[in-house]
Each structure stands twice: as C-alpha cells, then as structure tokens.
Backbone bond lengths (Angstrom), bond angles and torsions (degrees), N, CA, C in turn:
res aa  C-N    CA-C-N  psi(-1)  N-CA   C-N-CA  omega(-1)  CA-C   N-CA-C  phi
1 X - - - 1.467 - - 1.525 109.70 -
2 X 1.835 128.41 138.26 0.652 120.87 164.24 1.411 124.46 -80.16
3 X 1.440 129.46 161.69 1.324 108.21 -173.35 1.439 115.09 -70.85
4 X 1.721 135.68 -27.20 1.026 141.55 175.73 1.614 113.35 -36.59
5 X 1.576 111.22 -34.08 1.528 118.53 -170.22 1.748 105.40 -108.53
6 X 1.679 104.12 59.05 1.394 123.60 -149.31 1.674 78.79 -132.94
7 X 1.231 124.17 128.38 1.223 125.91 178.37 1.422 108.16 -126.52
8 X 1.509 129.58 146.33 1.792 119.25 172.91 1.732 85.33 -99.79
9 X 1.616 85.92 151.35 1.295 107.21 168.82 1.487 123.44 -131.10
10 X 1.540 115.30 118.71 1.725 110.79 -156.70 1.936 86.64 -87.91
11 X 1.750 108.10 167.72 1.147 109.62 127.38 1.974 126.36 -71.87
12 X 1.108 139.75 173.10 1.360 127.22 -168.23 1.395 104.27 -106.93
13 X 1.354 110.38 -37.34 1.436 103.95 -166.65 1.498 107.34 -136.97
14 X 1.108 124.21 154.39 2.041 124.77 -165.61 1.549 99.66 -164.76
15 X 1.269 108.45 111.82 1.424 115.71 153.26 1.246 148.16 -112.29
16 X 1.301 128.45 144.99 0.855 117.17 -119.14 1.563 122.27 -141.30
17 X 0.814 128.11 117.75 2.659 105.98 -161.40 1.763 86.57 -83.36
18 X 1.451 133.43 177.11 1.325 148.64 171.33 1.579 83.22 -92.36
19 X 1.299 109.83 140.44 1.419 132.35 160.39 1.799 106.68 94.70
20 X 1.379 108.87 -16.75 1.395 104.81 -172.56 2.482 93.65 -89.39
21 X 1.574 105.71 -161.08 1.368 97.55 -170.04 1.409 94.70 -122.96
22 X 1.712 110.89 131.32 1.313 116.86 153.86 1.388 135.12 -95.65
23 X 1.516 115.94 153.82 0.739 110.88 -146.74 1.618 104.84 -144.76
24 X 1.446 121.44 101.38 1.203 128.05 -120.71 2.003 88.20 -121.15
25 X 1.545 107.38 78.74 1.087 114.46 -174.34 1.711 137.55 -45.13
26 X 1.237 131.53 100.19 1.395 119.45 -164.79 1.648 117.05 -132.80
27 X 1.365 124.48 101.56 1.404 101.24 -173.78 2.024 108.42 -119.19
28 X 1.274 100.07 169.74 1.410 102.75 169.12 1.287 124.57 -72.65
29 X 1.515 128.63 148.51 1.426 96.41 -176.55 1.744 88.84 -158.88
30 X 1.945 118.63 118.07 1.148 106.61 20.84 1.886 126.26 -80.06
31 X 0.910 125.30 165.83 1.691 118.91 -140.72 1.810 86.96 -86.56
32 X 0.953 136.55 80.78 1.477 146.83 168.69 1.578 101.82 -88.77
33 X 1.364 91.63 147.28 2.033 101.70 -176.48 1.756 93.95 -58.96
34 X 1.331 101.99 152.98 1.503 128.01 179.42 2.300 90.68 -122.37
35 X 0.709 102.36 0.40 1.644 105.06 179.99 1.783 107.17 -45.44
36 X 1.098 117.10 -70.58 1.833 121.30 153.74 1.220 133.23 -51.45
37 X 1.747 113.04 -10.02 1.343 108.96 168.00 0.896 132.81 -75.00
38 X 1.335 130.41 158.29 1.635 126.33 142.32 1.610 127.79 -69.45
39 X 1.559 115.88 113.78 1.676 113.71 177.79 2.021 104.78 -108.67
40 X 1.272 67.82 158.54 1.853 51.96 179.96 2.028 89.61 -167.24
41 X 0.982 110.96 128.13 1.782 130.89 -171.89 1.405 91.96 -110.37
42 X 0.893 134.34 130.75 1.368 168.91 116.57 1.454 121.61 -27.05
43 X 0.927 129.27 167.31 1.845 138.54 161.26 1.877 98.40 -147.73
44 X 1.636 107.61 -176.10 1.317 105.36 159.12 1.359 128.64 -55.94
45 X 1.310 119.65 -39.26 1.458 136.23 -155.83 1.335 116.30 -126.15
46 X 1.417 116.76 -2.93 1.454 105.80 -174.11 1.758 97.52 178.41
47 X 1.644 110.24 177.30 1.605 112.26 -164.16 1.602 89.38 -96.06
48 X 1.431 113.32 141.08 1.165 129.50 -172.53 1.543 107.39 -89.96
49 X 1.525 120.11 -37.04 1.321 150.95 161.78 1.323 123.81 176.26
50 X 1.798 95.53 166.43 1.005 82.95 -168.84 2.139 111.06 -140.90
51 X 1.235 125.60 141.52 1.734 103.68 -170.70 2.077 97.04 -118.03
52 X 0.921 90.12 126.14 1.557 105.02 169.46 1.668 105.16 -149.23
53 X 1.239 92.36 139.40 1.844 106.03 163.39 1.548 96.78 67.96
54 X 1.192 132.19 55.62 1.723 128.51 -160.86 1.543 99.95 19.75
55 X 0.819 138.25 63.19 1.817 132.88 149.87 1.523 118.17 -134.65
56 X 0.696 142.16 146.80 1.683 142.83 -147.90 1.296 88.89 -143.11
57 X 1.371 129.75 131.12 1.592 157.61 -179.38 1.626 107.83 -131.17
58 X 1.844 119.03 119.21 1.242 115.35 174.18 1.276 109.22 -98.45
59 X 1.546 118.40 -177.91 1.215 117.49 -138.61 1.887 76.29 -104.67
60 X 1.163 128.95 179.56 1.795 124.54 157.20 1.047 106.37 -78.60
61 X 1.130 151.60 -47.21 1.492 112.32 -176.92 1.540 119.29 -95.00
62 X 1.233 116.53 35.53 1.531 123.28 163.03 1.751 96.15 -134.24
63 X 0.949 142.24 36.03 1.390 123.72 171.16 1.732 95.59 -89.76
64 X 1.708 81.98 137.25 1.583 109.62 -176.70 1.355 101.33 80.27
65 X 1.502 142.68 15.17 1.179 129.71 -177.45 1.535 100.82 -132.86
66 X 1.135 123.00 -28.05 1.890 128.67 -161.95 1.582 83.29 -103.62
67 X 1.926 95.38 149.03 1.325 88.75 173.80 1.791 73.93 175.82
68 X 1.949 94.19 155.86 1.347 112.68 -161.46 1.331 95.77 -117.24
69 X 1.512 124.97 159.60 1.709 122.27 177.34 1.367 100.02 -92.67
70 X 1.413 106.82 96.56 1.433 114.91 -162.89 1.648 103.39 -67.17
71 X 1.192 93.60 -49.23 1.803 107.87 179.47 1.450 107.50 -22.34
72 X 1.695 87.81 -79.93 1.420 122.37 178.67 2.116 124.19 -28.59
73 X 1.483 105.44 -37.01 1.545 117.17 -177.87 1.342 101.26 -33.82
74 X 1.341 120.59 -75.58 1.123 120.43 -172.98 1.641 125.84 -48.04
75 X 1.198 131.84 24.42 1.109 160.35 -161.17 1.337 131.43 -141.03
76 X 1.682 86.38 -17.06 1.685 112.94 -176.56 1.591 110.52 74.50
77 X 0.987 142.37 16.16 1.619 157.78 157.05 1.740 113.06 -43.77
78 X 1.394 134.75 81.43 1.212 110.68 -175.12 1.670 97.29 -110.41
79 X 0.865 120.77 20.80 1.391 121.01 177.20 1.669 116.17 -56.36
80 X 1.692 99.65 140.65 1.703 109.16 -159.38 1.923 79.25 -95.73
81 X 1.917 84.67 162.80 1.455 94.71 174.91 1.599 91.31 -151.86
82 X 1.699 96.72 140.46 1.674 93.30 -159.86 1.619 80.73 -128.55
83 X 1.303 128.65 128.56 1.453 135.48 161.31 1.016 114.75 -58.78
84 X 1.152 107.69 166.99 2.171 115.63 146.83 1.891 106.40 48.35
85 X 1.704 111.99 40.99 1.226 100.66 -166.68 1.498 128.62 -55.95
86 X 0.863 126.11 149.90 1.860 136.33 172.49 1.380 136.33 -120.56
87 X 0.921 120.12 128.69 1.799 108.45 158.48 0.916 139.46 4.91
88 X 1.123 99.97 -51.33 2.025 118.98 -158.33 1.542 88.75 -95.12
89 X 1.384 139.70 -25.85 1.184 126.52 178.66 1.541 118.33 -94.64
90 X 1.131 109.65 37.58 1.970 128.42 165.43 1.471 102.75 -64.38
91 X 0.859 136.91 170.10 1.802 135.58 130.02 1.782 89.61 133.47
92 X 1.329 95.94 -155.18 1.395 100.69 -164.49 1.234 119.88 -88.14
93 X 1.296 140.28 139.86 1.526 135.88 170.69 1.528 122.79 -111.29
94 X 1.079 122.27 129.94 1.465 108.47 179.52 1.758 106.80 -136.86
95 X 1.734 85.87 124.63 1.931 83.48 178.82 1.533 104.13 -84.64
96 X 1.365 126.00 157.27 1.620 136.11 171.73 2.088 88.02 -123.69
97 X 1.482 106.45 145.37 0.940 134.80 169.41 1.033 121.21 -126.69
98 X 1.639 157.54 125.31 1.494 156.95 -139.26 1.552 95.14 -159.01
99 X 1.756 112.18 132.49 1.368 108.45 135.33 0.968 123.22 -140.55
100 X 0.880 134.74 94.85 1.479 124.27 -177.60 1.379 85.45 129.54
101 X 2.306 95.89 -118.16 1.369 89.17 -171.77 1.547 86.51 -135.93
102 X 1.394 103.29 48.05 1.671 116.97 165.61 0.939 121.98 -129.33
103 X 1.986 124.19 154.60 1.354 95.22 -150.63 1.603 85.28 -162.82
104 X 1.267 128.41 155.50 1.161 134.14 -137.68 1.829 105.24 -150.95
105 X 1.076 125.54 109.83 1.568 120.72 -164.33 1.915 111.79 -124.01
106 X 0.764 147.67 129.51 1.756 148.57 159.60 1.367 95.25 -134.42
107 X 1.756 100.38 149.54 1.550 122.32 175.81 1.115 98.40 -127.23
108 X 1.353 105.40 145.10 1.559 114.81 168.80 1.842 114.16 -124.50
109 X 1.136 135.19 171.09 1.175 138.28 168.01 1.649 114.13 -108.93
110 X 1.222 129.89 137.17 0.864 120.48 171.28 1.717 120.84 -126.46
111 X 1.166 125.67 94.29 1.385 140.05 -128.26 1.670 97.27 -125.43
112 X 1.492 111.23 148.91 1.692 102.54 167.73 1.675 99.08 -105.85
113 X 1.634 60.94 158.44 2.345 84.40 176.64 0.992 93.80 -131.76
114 X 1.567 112.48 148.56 1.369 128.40 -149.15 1.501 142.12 3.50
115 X 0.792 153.17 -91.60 1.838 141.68 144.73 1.036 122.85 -126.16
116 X 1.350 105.59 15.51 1.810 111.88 172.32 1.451 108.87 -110.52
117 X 1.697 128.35 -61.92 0.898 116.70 -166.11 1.586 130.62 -100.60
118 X 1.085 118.49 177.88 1.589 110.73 163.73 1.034 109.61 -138.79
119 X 1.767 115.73 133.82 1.261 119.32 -179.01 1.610 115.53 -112.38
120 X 1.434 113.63 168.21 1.558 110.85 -175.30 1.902 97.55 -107.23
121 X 0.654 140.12 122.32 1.581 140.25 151.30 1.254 123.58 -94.12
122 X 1.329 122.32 148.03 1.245 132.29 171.62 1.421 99.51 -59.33
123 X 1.373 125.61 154.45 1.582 138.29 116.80 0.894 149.81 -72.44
124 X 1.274 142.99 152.27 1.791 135.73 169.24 1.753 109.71 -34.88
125 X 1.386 109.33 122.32 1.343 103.56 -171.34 1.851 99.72 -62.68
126 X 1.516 120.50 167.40 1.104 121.01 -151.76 2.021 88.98 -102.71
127 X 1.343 119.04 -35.70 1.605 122.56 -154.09 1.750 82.17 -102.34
128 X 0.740 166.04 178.68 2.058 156.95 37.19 1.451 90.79 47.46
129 X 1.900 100.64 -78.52 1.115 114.76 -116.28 1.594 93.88 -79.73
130 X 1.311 122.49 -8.97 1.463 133.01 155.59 1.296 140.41 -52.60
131 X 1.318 138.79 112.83 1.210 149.08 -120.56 1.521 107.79 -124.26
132 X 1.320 127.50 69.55 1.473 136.33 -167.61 1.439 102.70 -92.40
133 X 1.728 94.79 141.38 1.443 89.49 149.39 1.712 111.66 -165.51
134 X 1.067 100.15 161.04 1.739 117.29 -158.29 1.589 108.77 -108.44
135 X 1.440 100.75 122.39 1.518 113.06 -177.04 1.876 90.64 -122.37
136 X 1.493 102.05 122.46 1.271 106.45 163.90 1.745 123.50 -51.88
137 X 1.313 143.36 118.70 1.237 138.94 -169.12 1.628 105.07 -82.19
C-alpha cells in the first residue's frame, strides 16, 4: 500500500464525565506502523501534541494531560488521550498525520450534550480527495 491510499478512521461518538480522560479514537487503515511518522493533534488555538523523530512534545496547556498510545503506533493507533478532562477543552480537534511528504488530516468536534456528557463528532472532511471512514466505537 501506498501511503496516499492511507485513510484515518474516527470512532463517531465518545462520552464522556468532566474530570474523567478522553479519548478521541483514530487509527490508520490499512493499520501500518505510524512509528516514523509525524502525528500532530491540534486544538482551536494551539498544538495539543505533537510525535516526530520517536519523541512526543505536549502542547502547554495539556502538559501532563495529552498523550499518544505509544505502544500501540506500530499498529497504526494514533489516537489522542486527554486526562483530567475540562470545559475549556470543547471545540475542535484535528489530527495531521505525515510521511514522507504525504499527509493525511480529519477534524472532529468535541461538544457537550446535555449537562452530563461530552461527545466527539466527526466533521466535514477538510480535502474531497480524502478518503474517511467511520466505524462506530
């Protein structure tokens, strides 16, 4: 497989209590190691984290809270995991995946419903020419 025919695949929906950890499911598929890649999660306002060169860098206002299934890469696993969840971390997320000099993007929202939970949703994929697809978790 070339990596171009490298698709992310979200879970759709995740709920969630404030203070417990989400965990904002995303893998490659077909599921080839991401170990040499570049991943990199997003927020509205700033990098949530980020993995290049096997070293993983968090963003400031998630240090000690963002974190990648490092294990897992080699499995193709790039799914974000955010501790100690909060409020202030609602809004949009978007993972980027790189290899080489190809590169692979989905956003999701992660929004509350009613006063208990919070869910993650997909968004409008950002490229056409990008090849998503959604497996309920």
């Amino acid at each position: 497989y070339s990596y171009s025919r490298l698709f992310l695949q979200f879970s759709e929906r995740v709920k969630i209590n404030s203070g417990s950890t989400l965990t904002v499911s995303c893998h490659l598929s077909p599921a080839l190691s991401a170990v040499d890649m570049e991943i990199t999660w997003f927020g509205e306002m700033s990098c949530i984290c980020a993995y290049k060169n096997r070293e993983m860098t968090q963003g400031v206002d998630y240090e000690g809270r963002a974190s990648l299934f490092i294990n897992d890469l080699k499995k193709g696993n790039v799914s974000l995991r955010v501790a100690d969840f909060r409020e202030s971390d609602l809004g949009v997320y978007m993972c980027r995946v790189t290899s080489r000099n190809e590169t692979q993007q989905i956003t999701v929202n992660v929004a509350e419903e009613g006063k208990q939970f919070i869910t993650a949703l997909r968004m409008d994929r950002l490229h056409q020419h990008d090849v998503h697809s959604l497996r309920l978790g």
